[in-house]
Every structure is written in structure tokens, then in C-alpha cells.
C-alpha positions, 0 to 999 in steps of 0.5 A: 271715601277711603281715598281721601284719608290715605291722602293725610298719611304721607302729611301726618308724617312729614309734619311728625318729622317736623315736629321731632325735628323742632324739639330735638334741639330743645332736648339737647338745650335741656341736657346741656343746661342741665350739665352746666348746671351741675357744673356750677354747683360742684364748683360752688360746693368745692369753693366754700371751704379754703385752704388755711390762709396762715400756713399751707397744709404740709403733706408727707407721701411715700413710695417710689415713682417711675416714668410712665409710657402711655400708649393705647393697648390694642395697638401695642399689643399688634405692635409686639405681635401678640394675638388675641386669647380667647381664653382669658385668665386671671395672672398673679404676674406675666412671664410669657406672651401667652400669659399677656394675651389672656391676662388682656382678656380677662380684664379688657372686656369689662374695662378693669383696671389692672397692674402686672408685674413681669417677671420676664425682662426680655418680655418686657424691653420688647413691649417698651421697645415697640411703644416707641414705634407707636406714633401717639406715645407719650412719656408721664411721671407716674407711681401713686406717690408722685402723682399724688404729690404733684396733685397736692402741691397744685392744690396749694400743699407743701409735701415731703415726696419719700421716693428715688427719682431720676433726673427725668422724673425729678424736673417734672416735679413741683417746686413745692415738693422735697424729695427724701431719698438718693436719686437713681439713674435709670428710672423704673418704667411702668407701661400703660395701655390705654383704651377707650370705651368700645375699643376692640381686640380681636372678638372683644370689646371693652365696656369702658375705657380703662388701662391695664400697666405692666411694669418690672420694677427693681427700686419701687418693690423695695421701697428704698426710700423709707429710711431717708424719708423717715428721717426727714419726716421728724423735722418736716412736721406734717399735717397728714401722713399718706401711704401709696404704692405698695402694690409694687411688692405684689409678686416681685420675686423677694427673697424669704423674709425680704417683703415682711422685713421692709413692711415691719420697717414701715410700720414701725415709721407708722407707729412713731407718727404722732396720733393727732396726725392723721393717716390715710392709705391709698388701695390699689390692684392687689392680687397676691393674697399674701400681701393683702394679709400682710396689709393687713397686718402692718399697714391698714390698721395703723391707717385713719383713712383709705381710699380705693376704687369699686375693684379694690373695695370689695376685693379687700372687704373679700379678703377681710370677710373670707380670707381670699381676693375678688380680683374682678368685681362689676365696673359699673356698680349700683350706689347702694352696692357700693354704700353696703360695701363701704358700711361693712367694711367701716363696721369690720375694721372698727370692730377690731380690738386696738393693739398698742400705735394702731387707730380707729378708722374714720375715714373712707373714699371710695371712687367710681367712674360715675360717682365718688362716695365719702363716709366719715365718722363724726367728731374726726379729724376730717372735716368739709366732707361736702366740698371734698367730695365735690372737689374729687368729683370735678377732678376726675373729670379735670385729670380724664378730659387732660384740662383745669377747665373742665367742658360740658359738651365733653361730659355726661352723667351716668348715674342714675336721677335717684338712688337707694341709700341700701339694697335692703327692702325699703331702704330710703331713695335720695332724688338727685338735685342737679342745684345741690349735687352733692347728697350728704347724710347722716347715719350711726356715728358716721356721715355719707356724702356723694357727688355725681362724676362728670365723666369725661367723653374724650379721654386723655388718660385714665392712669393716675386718675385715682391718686389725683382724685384721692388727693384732691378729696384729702386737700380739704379735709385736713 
């Protein structure tokens, strides 16, 4: 009798193949609709609010620019024969191959965004002479400062740009955007090496896509801008005051007493600002531990507003806590870490006592590859906090994925289907609503919105994707 039950096997697993095979394209069905459906709702929630009908809002934003060249970093690297390192260390600035090939390394594997400046100019002209043996190079208008103002006058702004641009960078700037500041001939370059998630050099393999610019600025670190800027700033009469770029000083060689002095003359243009005009700062991949306090000093307080991405939040909440840096923290950070992060920081930098000009903060955007998160104090300025989540939420996925459109079939999420609004024990859980994507709370003096990214799965770029998301965020808030 045994023969005959063997017999039902070979059937049992033909019609369990069948079976797998006729509900895989439901489940596919399900995770597309399930995506399009976040998708409109994003949509919804960025399109309830609009810009003023009577007068477009009007942004001034400093410093600098420079033409970026975009390659993928593994292949410049092979291009300029620079080997793999195996021992991967952490460089406040690059002088030699070596140091490039172990700065790579340390922030490759994790897929951390980085910028370097190198000091060695021969170094330099070598790395930009091979990216134009790379057949998939392309050229970008890059600095925080010009992205930023592109993005905001795409959204309808009129923006006063403080910057000295070359005629290259000039031509791709919008027609809504003044530029305050003597051009140059010869822009700085920045160099971006891309990379994908997956991608391998030698025995490493990166965990995310990212990219890690190097440059040898000689305009930017001196923000040479500011004088011109702050003049036209008086008759310009803007809504919002944005502060970018700064990252540029970091280890540039000044002479004693240069950095200080041209912090000082920023902010003293800071202190002038009228204080019903709102102030925002854009963070970025800081490393010298003295800038960072030296921001601290006459920048951040004088700042209702900053913006940063989960390496720079907790590498400033480091050094505010501690007196020194985190220059690598997880790219893949849990909600409730980032929302702790976010609520002490908040608490710290209204704890302080106000000196004469300086403010309160009241607002912060931190963004993520999965998410974006906004805390907002109630009764500020800042107002549509939902819908401008919302709207840097699709613009990740809109600057990534190199379209206004933004396709489903080219997305996926990574957040979780429910997070923790703390890592305390019992901390309330929020489900995740694919109808109303956007989580919006309120706790003490402040409220938290959150918005699901749409990560896009065919990268274009990665660089610039901060000062486009953090300007979109600000579009609606003003």
C-alpha cells in the first residue's frame, strides 16, 4: 500500500509550484498598488497647501557654487590607479593616494556620505584629468547654495543667490535667481564619486548607494560673496534667510585668524536680519572639531532652523553633548533613534540663555534615505508642516530617480509597517497608513511629522540631494 502514496508526491509538488506560481503575480499586484497608493496620498498631502497667490515667496541663500563632475567612484579610483586599502582611516583632509584609498574605505562599506578637501593640488588635477577618461562622466551645477536656489526657484520662489559663479555656472541658473557677488573665471570643481548599493571595490562592498566629493576649493572657503550679498540683502526684502555651504572652510589651510574673521563678518550680516524673518542653516559632512564650535558660536545660535541628514544630526548632538565629533554614525537608523536624537538636540539648543540678536530654534528637518522627520515648535513661524513633509519626501525620490515624475515600478520602501515614537520602554507605536502616509503628533511645545521616503531603485544621483529635499521642506513653511 506504500507504493501508491508515493505516487501523490511528484502531484503534491507540481500542484504546490502551481499554486506559488498563481499567487506571486497577486503579491506583486499588491506591493505595486500598495506603493501607488502611498504615492497619491503623498501627492494629496503636498498639494493642500500653495504657494501665496498675491507675491512669490522670496528667499536670499549663501555661499558659494561650483561646477560639479559626477562619475562613479570605483571606476575613477581604477582610473587614477589607486588600489584598494584594507585599512580604512578616517582623514580630516587628503594629501596623498594612500590617504584617499583608506579615506574611501572607511566610508564606503557603510555608504556615508563624505567631502574632503585636498590639500594636494597635483593630486587633485590628476583625479579630475582621469574623470574625463570616464565615458559616463557628466558635469552639474553644484554647492549647497546653487542647488538650493535652483530648487526653490523651481518651486515658484524669487531668491537672491550670495555666490561668485562662472559664466558655466551662471547659464544654468534660473531666471528667478539674482546673483549678488563678482563672477570668476574659473570655477571651483568639486568631484563626486558616485556609487550604487552593492557596488565593490576590492573586498568591500557598500551597503547603500552614496558619494564621497572631494574638492580644492580656493573661492568657496572664503566665502567672498558676503559683502555684496549683504548689501543687496537690505533691498531684496526677503521672507527667509538660508545659510549653506560652510562645510567649505573645513580644513582649508587659512592663515591664524582668517576662518574667525570671516565667521564674525557673517554674523554680524546674521545679527542685522530683522527677527520676524526666519532663519534656517543647512548642516553638512563637517570633520574639524574646531569649526564645528566655531558654528557653533556664530552661526547656530543665530539660526531659527536646521536641516541635516542622520550623519550630521548626531555628530553635532556629539559635539554639543561631549565636545567632540561622530564622524560616522549607522546609515540606516531606526525612527525612534532619530526622534530621540532630534528631541534632545531641540532640548539642548533652547535650553541655552539667549545672547543680544541670537533666537530660539524652532525648527528642525532631519533627512534619511527611508524617511524624512519634522519637529516644529507650536505657535512658530513655520507653518504646513504636514504637507512639507510630504513634499521633501517625493523630492528625494524626484532629485534620486533624475525625474518630476516620479515611478513606482522604480521605488521601494524601507521603513518599517510600524515605529516607536521613542526607544524608551513603553513608548507609544504609530502603525503606518499607506491612505495617510504622513504621521503628524504632538508633544510638549512642539509637533513631529513623518513621511515615508519612496527610495528610488535606479539612481541618477545621490549629490545634491539634501539641499534639494531641505528646500522643498522650506517651500511651504514660509
Amino acid at each position: 500500500m506504500a507504493a501508491p502514496k508515493l505516487a501523490f508526491v511528484p502531484l503534491l509538488s507540481l500542484l504546490a509550484l502551481l499554486v506559488a506560481y498563481w499567487y506571486r503575480p497577486v503579491d506583486e499586484k499588491s506591493l505595486e498598488e500598495r506603493l501607488d497608493t502611498i504615492l497619491s496620498s503623498l501627492l494629496r498631502a503636498e498639494q493642500k497647501v500653495g504657494l501665496a497667490l498675491d507675491r512669490p515667496p522670496r528667499i536670499a541663500i549663501g555661499f558659494g557654487g561650483c561646477l560639479d563632475i559626477l562619475v562613479d567612484g570605483v571606476a575613477l579610483l581604477q582610473e587614477a590607479a589607486i588600489e584598494p586599502s584594507y585599512s580604512p582611516v578616517h582623514h580630516n583632509f587628503i594629501e596623498t593616494d594612500v590617504q584617499l584609498a583608506e579615506s574611501f574605505a572607511y566610508f564606503f562599506p557603510p555608504g556615508a556620505a563624505s567631502e574632503r578637501y585636498v590639500s594636494n593640488a597635483t593630486l587633485f588635477k590628476r583625479l579630475v584629468d582621469s574623470s574625463k577618461n570616464l565615458t559616463e562622466m557628466r558635469w552639474a551645477l553644484g554647492g549647497n547654495a546653487p542647488v538650493m536656489a535652483n530648487r526653490l526657484a523651481a518651486e515658484g520662489c524669487d531668491v537672491l543667490l550670495g555666490g561668485r559663479l562662472s559664466p558655466d555656472e551662471l547659464s544654468v541658473l534660473s531666471e528667478r535667481i539674482t546673483v549678488a557677488g563678482e563672477p570668476v573665471n574659473d570655477a571651483d570643481i568639486h568631484l563626486i564619486m558616485e556609487y550604487p548599493t552593492g557596488a565593490k571595490w576590492g573586498k568591500h562592498i557598500s551597503r547603500r548607494a552614496n558619494r564621497y566629493i572631494v574638492h580644492s576649493d580656493t573661492h568657496n572657503p572664503m566665502i567672498d560673496s558676503l559683502e555684496d550679498f549683504k548689501t543687496q540683502l537690505k533691498n531684496f526684502n526677503p521672507d527667509l534667510l538660508v545659510i549653506g555651504g560652510l562645510q567649505m572652510m573645513d580644513s582649508f589651510p587659512f592663515k591664524p585668524g582668517q576662518r574667525e574673521s570671516r565667521l564674525k563678518a557673517l554674523q554680524e550680516l546674521l545679527l542685522s536680519m530683522d527677527q520676524n524673518i526666519g532663519s534656517h542653516f543647512e548642516m553638512a559632512s563637517f570633520v574639524e572639531q574646531s569649526l564645528m564650535k566655531d558654528l557653533l558660536e556664530y552661526v547656530i545660535p543665530y539660526s531659527d532652523s536646521l536641516g541635516m541628514n542622520e550623519q550630521e544630526l548626531p555628530n553635532l548632538l556629539s559635539l554639543i553633548k561631549g565636545g567632540n565629533i561622530t564622524v560616522l554614525s549607522d546609515p540606516y537608523p531606526r525612527v525612534a533613534s532619530i526622534l530621540d536624537q532630534m528631541r534632545e538636540l531641540y532640548q539642548l539648543l533652547r535650553a541655552q540663555i539667549l545672547k543680544e540678536g541670537q533666537r530660539t530654534l524652532s525648527r528642525l528637518h532631519v533627512h534619511t534615505l527611508a524617511f524624512q522627520a519634522m519637529m516644529v515648535t507650536k505657535g512658530s513661524i513655520w507653518k504646513n508642516t504636514m504637507s512639507a513633509t510630504a513634499k521633501a519626501s517625493l523630492t528625494a525620490n524626484r532629485h534620486v530617480c533624475g525625474s518630476s515624475q516620479i515611478d513606482t515600478r522604480k521605488a521601494k520602501l524601507i521603513m518599517d509597517d510600524s515605529f516607536s515614537v521613542s526607544r524608551e520602554v513603553g513608548s507609544q507605536r504609530m502603525p503606518f497608513r499607506e491612505s495617510r502616509p504622513v504621521t503628524c503628533w504632538e508633544e510638549d511645545d512642539y509637533e513631529i511629522c513623518l513621511a515615508p521616503v519612496l527610495v528610488c531603485t535606479e539612481v541618477f544621483q545621490t549629490a545634491g540631494g539634501g539641499d534639494n529635499i531641505s528646500a522643498a521642506g522650506l517651500v511651504l513653511q514660509i
